[in-house]
C-alpha positions as CSV (number, residue, x, y, z in Angstrom):
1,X,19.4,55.5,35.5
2,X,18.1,51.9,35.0
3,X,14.1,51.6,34.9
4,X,14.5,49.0,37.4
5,X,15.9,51.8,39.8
6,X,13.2,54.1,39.4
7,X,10.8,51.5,40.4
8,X,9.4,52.8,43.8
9,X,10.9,50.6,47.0
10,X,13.8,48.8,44.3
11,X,16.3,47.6,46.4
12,X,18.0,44.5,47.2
13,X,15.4,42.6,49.0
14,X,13.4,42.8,46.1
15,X,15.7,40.9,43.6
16,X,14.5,37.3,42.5
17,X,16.4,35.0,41.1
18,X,16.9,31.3,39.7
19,X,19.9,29.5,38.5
20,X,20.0,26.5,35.7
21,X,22.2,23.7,35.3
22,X,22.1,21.2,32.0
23,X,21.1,17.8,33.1
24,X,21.3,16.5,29.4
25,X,19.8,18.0,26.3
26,X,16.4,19.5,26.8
27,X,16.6,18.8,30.7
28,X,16.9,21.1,33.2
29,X,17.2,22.1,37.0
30,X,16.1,24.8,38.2
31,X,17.6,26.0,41.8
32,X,16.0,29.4,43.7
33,X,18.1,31.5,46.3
34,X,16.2,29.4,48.7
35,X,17.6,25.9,47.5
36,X,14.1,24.4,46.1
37,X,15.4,22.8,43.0
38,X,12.8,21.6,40.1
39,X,13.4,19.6,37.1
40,X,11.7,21.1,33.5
41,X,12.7,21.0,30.0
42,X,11.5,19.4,26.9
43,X,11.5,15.9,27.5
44,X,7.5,15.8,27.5
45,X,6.6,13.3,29.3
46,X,8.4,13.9,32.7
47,X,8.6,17.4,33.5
48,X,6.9,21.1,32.7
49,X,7.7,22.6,29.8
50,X,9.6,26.6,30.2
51,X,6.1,27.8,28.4
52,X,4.2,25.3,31.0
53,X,6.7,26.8,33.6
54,X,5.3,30.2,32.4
55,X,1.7,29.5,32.7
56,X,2.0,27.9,35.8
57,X,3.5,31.2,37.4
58,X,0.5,33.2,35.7
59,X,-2.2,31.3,37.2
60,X,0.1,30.4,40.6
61,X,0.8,33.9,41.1
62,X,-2.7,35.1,40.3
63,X,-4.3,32.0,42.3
64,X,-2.2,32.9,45.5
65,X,-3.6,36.2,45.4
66,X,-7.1,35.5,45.4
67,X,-6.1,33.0,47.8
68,X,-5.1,35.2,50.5
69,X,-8.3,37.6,49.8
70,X,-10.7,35.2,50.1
71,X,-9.7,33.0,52.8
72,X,-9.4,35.4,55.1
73,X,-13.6,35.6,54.9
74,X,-13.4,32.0,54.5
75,X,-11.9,29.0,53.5
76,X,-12.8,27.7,50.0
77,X,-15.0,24.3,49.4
78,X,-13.0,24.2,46.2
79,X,-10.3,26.3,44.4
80,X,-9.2,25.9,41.5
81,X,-7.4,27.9,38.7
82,X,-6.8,26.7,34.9
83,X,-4.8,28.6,32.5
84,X,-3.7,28.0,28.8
85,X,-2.5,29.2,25.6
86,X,-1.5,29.1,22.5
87,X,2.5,28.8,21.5
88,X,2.5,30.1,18.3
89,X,4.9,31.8,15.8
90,X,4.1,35.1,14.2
91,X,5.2,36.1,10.4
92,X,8.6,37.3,11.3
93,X,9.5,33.9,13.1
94,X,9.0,34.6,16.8
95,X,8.2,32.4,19.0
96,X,5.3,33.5,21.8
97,X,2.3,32.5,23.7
98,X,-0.9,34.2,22.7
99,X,-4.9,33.9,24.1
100,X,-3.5,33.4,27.8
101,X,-6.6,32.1,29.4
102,X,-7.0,32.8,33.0
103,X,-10.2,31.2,34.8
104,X,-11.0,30.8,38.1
105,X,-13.5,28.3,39.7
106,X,-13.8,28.7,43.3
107,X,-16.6,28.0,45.8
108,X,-17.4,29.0,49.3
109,X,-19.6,26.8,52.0
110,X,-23.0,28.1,52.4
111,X,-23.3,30.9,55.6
112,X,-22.0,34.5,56.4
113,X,-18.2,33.3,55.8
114,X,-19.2,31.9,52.8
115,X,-21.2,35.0,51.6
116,X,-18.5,37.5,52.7
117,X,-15.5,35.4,50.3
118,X,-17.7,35.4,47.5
119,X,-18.6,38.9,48.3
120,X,-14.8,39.9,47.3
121,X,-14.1,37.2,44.8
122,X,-14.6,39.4,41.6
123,X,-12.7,42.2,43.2
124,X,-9.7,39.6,44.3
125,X,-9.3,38.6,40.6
126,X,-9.4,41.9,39.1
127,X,-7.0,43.5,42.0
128,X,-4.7,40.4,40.9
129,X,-4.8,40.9,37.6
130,X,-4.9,45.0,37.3
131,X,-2.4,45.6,40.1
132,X,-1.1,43.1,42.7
133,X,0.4,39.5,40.5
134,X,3.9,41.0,39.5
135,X,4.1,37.8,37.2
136,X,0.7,38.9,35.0
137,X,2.1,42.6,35.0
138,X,5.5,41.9,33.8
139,X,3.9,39.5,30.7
140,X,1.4,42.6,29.9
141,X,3.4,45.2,30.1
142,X,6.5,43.2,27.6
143,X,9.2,43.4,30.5
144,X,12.7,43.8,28.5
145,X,14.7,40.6,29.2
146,X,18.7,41.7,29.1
147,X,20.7,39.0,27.7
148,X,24.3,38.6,28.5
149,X,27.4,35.7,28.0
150,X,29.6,35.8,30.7
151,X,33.2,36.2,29.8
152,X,31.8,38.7,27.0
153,X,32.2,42.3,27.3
154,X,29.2,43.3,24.9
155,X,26.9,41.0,23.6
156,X,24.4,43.6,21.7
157,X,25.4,43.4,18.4
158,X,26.8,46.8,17.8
């Protein structure tokens, strides 16, 4: 059995998915099942960057979560989330991004409303980050990535 099967509620609704197509060297489009398309690659100047691309759904996915806490005590005065780190390589040549910083600055207008979101904004961002962003839980936990060419029976090596 697959780990992805044992994964409570895994069924077909729960499959994500994105599809890229070349636009020239180091450009790319990215299309969801939904049709949304997005341009990235590694032209910087013009477009995110795949580790910009990874940050941004860090700090999106995170960010909509203490979103939907917050606001429904009250709407934020300001919201904004920053995220970075550093793409580095380690001794045996691997590329990765390492000190992911997460922050969060977010205010609420003065009053009960106000009082009530802030009340739950340290909760929000620890729920997100401990339990509910599926994008910070598949980074921390080192989510296997299966690689495959299609046309190729076996592409492990062995």
């Amino acid at each position: 059995m697959e780990v992805c099967d044992r994964v409570l509620g895994m069924n077909e609704d729960n499959v994500r998915s994105v599809e890229i197509t070349r636009i020239r060297k180091g450009l790319y489009e990215a299309t969801n099942s939904h049709g949304v398309k997005m341009v990235f690659g590694n032209d910087n100047t013009q477009s995110f960057s795949a580790v910009e691309l990874l940050l941004t759904a860090i700090a999106g996915c995170s960010g909509t979560d203490v979103d939907f806490i917050t606001s429904k005590r009250a709407e934020p005065a300001d919201f904004h989330v920053s995220i970075s780190g550093d793409k580095v390589r380690d001794d045996a040549g691997k590329n990765h991004v390492a000190n992911i910083r997460l922050t969060f600055d977010i205010s609420f207008p003065e009053g009960e409303e106000g009082d009530a979101a802030r009340g739950v904004l340290e909760r929000a961002v620890h729920q997100s980050h401990d339990r509910l962003c599926s994008v910070s839980q598949t980074v921390m936990r080192g989510t296997p990535v299966e690689v495959h060419i299609s046309g190729l029976e076996d592409t492990s090596g062995d």
